[in-house]
mmCIF file of the N, C-alpha and C atoms, coordinates in Angstrom:
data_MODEL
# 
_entry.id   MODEL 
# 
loop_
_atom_site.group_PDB 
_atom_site.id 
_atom_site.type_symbol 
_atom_site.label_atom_id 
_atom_site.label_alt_id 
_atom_site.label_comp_id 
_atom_site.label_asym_id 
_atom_site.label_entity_id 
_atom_site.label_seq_id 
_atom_site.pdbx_PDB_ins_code 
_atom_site.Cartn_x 
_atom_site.Cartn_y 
_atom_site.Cartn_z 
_atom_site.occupancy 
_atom_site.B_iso_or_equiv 
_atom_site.pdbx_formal_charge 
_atom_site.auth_seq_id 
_atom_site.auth_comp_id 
_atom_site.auth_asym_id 
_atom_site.auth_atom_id 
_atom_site.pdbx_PDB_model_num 
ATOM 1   N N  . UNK A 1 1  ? 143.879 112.948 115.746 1.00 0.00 ? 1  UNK A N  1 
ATOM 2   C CA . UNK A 1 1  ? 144.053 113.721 116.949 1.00 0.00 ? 1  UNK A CA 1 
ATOM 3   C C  . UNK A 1 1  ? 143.984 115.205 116.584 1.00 0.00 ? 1  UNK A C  1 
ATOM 4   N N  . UNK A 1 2  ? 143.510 116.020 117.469 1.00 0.00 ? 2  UNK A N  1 
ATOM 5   C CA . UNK A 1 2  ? 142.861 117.062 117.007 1.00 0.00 ? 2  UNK A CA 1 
ATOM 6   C C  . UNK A 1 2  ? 143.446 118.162 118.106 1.00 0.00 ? 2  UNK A C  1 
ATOM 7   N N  . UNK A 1 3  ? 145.005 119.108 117.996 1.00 0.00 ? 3  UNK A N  1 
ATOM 8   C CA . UNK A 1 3  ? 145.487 119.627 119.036 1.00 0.00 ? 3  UNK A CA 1 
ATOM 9   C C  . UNK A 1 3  ? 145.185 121.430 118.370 1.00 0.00 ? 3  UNK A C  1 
ATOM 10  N N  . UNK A 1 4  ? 145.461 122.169 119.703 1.00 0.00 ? 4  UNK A N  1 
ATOM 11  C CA . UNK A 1 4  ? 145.589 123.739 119.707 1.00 0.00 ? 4  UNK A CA 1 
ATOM 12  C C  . UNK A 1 4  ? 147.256 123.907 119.332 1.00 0.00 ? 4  UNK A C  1 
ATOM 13  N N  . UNK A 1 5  ? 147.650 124.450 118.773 1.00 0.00 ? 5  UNK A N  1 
ATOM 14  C CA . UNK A 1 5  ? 149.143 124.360 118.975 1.00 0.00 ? 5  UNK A CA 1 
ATOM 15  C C  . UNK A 1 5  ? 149.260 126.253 119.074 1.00 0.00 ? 5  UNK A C  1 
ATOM 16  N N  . UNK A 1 6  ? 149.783 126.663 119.859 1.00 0.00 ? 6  UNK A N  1 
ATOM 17  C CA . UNK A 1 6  ? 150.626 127.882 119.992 1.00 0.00 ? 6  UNK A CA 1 
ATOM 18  C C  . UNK A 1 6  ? 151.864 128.455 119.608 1.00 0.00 ? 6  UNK A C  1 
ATOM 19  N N  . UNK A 1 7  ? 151.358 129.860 118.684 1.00 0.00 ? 7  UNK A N  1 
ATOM 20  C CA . UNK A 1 7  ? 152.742 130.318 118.012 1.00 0.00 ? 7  UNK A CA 1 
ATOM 21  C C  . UNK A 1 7  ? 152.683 131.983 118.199 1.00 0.00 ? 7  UNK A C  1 
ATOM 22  N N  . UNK A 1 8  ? 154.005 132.046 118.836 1.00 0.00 ? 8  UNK A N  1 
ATOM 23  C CA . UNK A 1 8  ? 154.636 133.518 119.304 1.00 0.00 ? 8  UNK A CA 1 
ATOM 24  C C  . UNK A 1 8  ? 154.793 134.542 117.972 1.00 0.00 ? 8  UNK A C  1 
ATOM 25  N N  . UNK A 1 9  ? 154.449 135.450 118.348 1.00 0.00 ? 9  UNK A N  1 
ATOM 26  C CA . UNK A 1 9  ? 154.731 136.412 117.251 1.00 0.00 ? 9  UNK A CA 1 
ATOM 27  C C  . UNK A 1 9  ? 155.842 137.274 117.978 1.00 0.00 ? 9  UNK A C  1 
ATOM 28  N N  . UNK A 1 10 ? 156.012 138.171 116.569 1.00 0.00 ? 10 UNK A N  1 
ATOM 29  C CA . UNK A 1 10 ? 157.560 138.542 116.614 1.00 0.00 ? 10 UNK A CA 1 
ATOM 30  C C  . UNK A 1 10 ? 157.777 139.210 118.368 1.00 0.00 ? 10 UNK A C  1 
ATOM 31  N N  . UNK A 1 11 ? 156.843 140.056 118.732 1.00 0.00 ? 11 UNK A N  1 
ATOM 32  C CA . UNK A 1 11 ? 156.888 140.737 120.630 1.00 0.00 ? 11 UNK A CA 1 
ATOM 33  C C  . UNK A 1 11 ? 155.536 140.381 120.802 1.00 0.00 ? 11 UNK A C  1 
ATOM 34  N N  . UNK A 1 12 ? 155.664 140.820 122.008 1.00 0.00 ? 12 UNK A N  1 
ATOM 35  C CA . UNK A 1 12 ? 154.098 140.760 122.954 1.00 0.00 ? 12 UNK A CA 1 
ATOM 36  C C  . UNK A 1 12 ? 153.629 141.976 122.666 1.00 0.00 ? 12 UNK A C  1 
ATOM 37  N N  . UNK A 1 13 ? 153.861 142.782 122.007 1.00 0.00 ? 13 UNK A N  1 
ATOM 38  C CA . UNK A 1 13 ? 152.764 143.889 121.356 1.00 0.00 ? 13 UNK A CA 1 
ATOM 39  C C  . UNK A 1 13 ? 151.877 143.550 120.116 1.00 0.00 ? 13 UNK A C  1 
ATOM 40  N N  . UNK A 1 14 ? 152.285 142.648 119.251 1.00 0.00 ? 14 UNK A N  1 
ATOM 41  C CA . UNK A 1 14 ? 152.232 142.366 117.795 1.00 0.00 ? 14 UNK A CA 1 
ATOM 42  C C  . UNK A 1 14 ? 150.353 141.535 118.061 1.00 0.00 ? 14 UNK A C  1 
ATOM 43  N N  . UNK A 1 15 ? 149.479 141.441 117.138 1.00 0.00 ? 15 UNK A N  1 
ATOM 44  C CA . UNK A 1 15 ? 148.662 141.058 117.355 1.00 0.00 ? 15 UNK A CA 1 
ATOM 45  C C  . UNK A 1 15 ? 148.400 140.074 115.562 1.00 0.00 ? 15 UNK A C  1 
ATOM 46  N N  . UNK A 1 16 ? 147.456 139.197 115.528 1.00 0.00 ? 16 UNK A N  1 
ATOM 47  C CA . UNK A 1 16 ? 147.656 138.553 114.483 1.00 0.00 ? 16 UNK A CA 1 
ATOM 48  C C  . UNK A 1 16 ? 147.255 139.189 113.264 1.00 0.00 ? 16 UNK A C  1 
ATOM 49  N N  . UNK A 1 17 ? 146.048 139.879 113.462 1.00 0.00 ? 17 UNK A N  1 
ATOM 50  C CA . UNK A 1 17 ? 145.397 140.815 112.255 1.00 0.00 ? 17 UNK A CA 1 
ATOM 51  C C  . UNK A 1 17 ? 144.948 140.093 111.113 1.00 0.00 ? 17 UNK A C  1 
ATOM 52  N N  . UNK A 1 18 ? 143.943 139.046 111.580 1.00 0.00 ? 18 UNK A N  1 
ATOM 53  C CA . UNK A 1 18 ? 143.418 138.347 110.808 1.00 0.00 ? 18 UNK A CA 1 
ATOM 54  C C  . UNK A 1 18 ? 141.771 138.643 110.965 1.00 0.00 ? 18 UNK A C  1 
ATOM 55  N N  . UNK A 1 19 ? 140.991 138.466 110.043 1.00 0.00 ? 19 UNK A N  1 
ATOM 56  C CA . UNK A 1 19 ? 139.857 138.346 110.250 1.00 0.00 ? 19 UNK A CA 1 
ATOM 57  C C  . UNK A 1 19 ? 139.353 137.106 110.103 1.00 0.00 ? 19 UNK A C  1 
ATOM 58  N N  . UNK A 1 20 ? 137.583 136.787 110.556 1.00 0.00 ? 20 UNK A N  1 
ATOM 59  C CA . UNK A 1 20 ? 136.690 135.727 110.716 1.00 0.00 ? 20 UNK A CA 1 
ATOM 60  C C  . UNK A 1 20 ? 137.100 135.281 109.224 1.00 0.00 ? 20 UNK A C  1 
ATOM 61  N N  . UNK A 1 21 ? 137.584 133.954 109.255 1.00 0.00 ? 21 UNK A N  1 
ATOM 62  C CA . UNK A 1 21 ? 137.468 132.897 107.914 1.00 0.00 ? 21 UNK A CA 1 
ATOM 63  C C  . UNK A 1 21 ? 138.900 133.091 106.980 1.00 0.00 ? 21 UNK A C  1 
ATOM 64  N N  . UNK A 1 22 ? 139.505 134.040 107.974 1.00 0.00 ? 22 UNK A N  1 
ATOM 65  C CA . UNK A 1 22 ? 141.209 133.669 107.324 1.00 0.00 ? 22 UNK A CA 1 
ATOM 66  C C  . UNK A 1 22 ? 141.700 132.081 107.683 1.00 0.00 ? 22 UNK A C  1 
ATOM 67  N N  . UNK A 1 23 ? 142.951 132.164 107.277 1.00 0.00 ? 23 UNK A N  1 
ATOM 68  C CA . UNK A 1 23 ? 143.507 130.859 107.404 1.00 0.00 ? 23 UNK A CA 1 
ATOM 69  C C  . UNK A 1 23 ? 145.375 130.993 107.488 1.00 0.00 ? 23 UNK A C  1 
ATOM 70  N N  . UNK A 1 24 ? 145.626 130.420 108.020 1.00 0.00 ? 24 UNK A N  1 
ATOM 71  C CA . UNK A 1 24 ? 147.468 130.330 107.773 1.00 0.00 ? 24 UNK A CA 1 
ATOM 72  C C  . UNK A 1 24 ? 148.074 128.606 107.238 1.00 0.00 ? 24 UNK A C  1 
ATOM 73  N N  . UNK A 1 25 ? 148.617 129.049 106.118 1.00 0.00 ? 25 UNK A N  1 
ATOM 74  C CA . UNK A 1 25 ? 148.835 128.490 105.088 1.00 0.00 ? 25 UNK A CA 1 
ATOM 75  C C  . UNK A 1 25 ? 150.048 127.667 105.735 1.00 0.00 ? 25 UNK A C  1 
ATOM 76  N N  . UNK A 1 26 ? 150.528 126.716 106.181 1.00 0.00 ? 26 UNK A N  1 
ATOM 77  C CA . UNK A 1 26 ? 151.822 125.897 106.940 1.00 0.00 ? 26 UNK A CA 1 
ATOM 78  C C  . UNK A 1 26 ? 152.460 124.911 105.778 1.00 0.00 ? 26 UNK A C  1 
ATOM 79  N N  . UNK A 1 27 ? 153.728 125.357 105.542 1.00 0.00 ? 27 UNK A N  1 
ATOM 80  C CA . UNK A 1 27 ? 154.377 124.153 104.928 1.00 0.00 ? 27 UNK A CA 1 
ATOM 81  C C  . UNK A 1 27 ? 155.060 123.497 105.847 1.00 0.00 ? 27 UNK A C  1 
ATOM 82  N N  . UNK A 1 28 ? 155.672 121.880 105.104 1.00 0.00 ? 28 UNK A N  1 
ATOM 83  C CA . UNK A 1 28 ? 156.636 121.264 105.890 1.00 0.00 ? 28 UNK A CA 1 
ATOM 84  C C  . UNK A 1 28 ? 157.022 119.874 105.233 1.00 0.00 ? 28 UNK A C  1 
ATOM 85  N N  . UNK A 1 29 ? 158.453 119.245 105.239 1.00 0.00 ? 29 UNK A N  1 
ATOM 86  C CA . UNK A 1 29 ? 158.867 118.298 104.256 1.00 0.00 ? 29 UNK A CA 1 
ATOM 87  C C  . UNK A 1 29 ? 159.055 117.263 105.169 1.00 0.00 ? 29 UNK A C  1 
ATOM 88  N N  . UNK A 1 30 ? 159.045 116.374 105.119 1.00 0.00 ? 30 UNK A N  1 
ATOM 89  C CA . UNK A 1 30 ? 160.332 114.788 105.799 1.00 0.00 ? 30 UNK A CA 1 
ATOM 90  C C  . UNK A 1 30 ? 160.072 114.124 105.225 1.00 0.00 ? 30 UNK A C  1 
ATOM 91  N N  . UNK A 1 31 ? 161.320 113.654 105.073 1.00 0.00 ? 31 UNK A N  1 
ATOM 92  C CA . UNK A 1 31 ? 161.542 112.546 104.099 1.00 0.00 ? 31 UNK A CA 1 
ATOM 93  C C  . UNK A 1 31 ? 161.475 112.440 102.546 1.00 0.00 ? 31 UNK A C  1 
ATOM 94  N N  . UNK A 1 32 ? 161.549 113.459 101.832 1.00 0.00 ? 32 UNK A N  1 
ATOM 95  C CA . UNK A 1 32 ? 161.590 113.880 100.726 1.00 0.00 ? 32 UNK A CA 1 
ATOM 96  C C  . UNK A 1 32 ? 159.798 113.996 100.077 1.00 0.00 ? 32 UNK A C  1 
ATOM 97  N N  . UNK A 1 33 ? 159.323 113.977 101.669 1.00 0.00 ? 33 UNK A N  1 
ATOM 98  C CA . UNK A 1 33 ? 157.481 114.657 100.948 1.00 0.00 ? 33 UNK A CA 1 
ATOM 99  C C  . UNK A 1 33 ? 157.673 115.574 101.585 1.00 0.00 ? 33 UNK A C  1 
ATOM 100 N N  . UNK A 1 34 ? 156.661 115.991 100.520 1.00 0.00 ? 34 UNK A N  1 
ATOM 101 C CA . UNK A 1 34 ? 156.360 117.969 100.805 1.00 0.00 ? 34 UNK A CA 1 
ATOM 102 C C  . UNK A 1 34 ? 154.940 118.013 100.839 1.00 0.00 ? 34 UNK A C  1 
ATOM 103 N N  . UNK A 1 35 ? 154.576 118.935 102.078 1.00 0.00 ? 35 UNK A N  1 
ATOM 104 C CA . UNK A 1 35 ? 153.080 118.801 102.026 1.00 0.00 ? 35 UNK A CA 1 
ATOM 105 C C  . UNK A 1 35 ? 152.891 120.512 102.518 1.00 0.00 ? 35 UNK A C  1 
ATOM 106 N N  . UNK A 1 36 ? 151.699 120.442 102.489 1.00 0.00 ? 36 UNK A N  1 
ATOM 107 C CA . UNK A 1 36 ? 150.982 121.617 103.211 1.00 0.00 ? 36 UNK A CA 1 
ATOM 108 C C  . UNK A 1 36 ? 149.523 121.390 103.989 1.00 0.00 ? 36 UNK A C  1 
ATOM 109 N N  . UNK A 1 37 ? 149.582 122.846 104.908 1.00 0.00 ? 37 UNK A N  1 
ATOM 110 C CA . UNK A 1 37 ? 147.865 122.421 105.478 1.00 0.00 ? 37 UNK A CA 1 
ATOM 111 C C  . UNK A 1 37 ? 147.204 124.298 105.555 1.00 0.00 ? 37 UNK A C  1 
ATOM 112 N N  . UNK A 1 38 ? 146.696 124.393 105.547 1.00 0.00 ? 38 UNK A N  1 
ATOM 113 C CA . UNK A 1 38 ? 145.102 125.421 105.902 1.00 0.00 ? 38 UNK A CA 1 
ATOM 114 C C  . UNK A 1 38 ? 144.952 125.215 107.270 1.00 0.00 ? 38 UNK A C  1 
ATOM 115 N N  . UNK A 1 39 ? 145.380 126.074 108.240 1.00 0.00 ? 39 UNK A N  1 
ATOM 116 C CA . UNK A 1 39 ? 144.771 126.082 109.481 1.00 0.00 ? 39 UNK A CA 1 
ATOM 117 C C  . UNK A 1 39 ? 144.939 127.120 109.853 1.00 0.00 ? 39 UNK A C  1 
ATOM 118 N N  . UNK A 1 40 ? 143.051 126.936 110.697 1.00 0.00 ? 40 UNK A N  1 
ATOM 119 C CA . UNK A 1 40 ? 142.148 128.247 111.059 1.00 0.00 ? 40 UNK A CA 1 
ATOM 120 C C  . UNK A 1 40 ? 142.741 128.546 112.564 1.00 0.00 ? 40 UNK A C  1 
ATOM 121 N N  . UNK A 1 41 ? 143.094 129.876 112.427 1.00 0.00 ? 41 UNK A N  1 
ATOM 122 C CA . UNK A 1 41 ? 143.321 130.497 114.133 1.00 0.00 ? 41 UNK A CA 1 
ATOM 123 C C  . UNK A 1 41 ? 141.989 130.260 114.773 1.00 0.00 ? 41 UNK A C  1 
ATOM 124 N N  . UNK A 1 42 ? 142.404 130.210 116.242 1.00 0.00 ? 42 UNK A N  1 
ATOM 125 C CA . UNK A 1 42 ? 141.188 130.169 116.931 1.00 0.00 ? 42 UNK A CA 1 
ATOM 126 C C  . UNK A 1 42 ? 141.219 131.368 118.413 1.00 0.00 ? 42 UNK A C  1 
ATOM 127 N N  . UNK A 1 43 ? 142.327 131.929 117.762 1.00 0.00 ? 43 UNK A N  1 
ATOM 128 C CA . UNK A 1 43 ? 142.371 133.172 118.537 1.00 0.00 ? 43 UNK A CA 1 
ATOM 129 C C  . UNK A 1 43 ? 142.043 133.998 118.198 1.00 0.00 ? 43 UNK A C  1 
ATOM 130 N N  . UNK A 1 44 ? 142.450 134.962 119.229 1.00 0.00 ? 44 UNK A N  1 
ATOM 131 C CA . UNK A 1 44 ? 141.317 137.203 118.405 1.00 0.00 ? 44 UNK A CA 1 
ATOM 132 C C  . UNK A 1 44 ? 142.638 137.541 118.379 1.00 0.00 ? 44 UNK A C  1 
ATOM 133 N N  . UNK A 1 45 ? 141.961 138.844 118.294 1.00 0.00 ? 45 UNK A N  1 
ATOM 134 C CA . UNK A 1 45 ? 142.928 139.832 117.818 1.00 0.00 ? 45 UNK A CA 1 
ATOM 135 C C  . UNK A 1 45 ? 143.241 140.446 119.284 1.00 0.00 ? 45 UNK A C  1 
ATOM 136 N N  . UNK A 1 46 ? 142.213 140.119 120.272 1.00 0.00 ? 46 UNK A N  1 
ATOM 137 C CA . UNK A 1 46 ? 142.701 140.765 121.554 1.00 0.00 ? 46 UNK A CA 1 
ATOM 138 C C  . UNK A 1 46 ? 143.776 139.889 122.231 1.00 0.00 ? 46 UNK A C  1 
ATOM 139 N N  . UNK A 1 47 ? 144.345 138.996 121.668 1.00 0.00 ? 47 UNK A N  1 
ATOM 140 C CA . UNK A 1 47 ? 145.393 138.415 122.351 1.00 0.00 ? 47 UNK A CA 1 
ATOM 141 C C  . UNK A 1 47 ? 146.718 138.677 121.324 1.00 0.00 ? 47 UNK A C  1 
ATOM 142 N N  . UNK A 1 48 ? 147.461 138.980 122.411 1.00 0.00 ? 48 UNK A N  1 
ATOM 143 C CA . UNK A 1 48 ? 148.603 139.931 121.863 1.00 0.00 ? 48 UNK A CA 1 
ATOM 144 C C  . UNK A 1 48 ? 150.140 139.168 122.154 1.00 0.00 ? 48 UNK A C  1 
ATOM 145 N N  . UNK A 1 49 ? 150.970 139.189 121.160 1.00 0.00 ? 49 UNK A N  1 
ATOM 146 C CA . UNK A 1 49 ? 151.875 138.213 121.771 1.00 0.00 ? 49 UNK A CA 1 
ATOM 147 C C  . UNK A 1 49 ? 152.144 137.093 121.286 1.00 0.00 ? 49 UNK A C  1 
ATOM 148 N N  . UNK A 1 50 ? 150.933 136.383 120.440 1.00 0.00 ? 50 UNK A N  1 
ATOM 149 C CA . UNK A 1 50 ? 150.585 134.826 120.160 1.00 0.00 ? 50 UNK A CA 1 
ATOM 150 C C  . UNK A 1 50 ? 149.592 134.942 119.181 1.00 0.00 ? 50 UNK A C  1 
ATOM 151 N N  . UNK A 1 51 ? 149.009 133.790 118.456 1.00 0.00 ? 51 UNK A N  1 
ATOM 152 C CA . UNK A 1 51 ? 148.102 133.450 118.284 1.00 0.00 ? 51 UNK A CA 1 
ATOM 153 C C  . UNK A 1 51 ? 147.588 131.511 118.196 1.00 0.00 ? 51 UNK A C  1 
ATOM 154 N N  . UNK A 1 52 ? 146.684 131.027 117.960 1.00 0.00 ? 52 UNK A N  1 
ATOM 155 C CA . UNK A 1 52 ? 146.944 129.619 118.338 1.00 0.00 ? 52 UNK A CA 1 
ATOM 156 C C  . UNK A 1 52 ? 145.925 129.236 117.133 1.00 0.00 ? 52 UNK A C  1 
ATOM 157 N N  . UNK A 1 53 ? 146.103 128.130 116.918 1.00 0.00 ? 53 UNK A N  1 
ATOM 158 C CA . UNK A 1 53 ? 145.759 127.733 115.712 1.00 0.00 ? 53 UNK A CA 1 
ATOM 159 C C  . UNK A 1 53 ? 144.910 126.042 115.896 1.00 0.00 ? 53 UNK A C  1 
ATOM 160 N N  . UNK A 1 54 ? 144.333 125.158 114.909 1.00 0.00 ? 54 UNK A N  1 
ATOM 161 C CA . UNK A 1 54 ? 143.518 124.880 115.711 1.00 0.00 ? 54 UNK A CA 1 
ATOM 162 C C  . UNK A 1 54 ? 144.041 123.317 114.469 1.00 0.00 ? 54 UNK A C  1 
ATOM 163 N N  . UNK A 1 55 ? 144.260 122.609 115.323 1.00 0.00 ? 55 UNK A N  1 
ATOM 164 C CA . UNK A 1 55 ? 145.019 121.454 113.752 1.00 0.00 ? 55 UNK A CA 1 
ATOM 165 C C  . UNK A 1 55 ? 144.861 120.160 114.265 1.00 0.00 ? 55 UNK A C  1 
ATOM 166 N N  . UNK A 1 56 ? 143.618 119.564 112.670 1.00 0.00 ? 56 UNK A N  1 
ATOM 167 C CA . UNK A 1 56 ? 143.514 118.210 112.816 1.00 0.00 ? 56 UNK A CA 1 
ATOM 168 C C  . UNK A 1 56 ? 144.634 117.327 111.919 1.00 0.00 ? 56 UNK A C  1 
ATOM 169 N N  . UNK A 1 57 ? 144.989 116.349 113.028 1.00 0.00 ? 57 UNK A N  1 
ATOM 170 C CA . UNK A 1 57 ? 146.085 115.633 112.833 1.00 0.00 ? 57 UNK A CA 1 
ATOM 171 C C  . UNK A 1 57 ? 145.581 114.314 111.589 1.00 0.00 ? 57 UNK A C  1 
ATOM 172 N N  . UNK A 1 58 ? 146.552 113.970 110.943 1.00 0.00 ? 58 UNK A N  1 
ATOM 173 C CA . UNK A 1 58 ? 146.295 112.827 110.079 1.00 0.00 ? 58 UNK A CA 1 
ATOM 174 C C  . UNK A 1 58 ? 147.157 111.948 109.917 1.00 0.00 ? 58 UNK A C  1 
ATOM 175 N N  . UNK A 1 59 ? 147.263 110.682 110.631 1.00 0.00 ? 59 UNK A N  1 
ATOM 176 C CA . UNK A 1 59 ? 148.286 109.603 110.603 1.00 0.00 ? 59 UNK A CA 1 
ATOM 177 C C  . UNK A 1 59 ? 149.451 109.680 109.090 1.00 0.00 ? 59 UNK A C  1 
ATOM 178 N N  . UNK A 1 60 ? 148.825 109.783 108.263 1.00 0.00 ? 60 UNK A N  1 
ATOM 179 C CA . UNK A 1 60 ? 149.683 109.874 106.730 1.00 0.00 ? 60 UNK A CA 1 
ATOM 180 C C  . UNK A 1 60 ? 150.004 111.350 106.396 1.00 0.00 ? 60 UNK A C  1 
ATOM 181 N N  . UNK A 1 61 ? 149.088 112.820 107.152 1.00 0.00 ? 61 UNK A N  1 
ATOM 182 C CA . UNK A 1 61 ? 149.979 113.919 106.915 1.00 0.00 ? 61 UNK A CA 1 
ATOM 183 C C  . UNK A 1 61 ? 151.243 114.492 106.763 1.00 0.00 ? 61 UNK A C  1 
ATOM 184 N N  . UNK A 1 62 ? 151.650 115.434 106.229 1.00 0.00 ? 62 UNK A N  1 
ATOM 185 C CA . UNK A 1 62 ? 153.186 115.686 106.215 1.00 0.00 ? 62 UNK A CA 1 
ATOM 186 C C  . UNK A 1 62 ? 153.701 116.842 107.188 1.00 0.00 ? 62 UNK A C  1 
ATOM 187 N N  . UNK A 1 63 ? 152.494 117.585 107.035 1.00 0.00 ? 63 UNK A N  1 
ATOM 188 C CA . UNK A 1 63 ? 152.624 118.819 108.287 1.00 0.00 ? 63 UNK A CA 1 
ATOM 189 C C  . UNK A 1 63 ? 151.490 118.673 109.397 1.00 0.00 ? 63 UNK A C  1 
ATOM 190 N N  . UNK A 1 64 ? 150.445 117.879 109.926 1.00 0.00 ? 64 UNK A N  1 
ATOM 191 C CA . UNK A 1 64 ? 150.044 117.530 110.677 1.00 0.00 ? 64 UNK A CA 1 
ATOM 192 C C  . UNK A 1 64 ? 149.989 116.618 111.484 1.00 0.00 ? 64 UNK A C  1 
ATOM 193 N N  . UNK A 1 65 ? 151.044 115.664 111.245 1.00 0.00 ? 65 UNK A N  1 
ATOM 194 C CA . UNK A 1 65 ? 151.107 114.908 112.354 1.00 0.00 ? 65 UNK A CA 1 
ATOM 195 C C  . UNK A 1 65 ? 152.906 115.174 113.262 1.00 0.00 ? 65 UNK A C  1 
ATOM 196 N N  . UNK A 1 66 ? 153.172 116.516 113.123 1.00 0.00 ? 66 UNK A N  1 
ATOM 197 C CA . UNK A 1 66 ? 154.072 116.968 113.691 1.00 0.00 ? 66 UNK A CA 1 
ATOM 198 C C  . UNK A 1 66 ? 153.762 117.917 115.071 1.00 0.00 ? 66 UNK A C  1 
# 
């Protein structure tokens, strides 16, 4: 499953300040696994406030199927 998920930055002035082919690096544990993922924003920089991120899910992931 393949969702947008949305994340607030610190105010609605703040903008993400990423460029084309960055990435945000997500950790996350349960159950005594530890995983990580690489996921690409799919927002600009003209949206202010937020940015949203773009995440394919994987039945056995540790931070993507949350």
């Amino acid at each position: 499953m393949t969702k947008v998920i949305t994340c607030q930055l610190p105010s609605e002035s703040h903008s993400m300040g990423m460029t084309v082919s960055s990435y945000v690096l997500v950790g996350g544990a349960e159950g005594g696994d530890v995983g990580s993922g690489a996921y690409t924003p799919v927002s600009t920089d003209d949206q202010l406030g937020y940015f949203e991120l773009l995440v394919k899910g994987y039945p056995d992931g540790v931070v993507s199927k949350h």
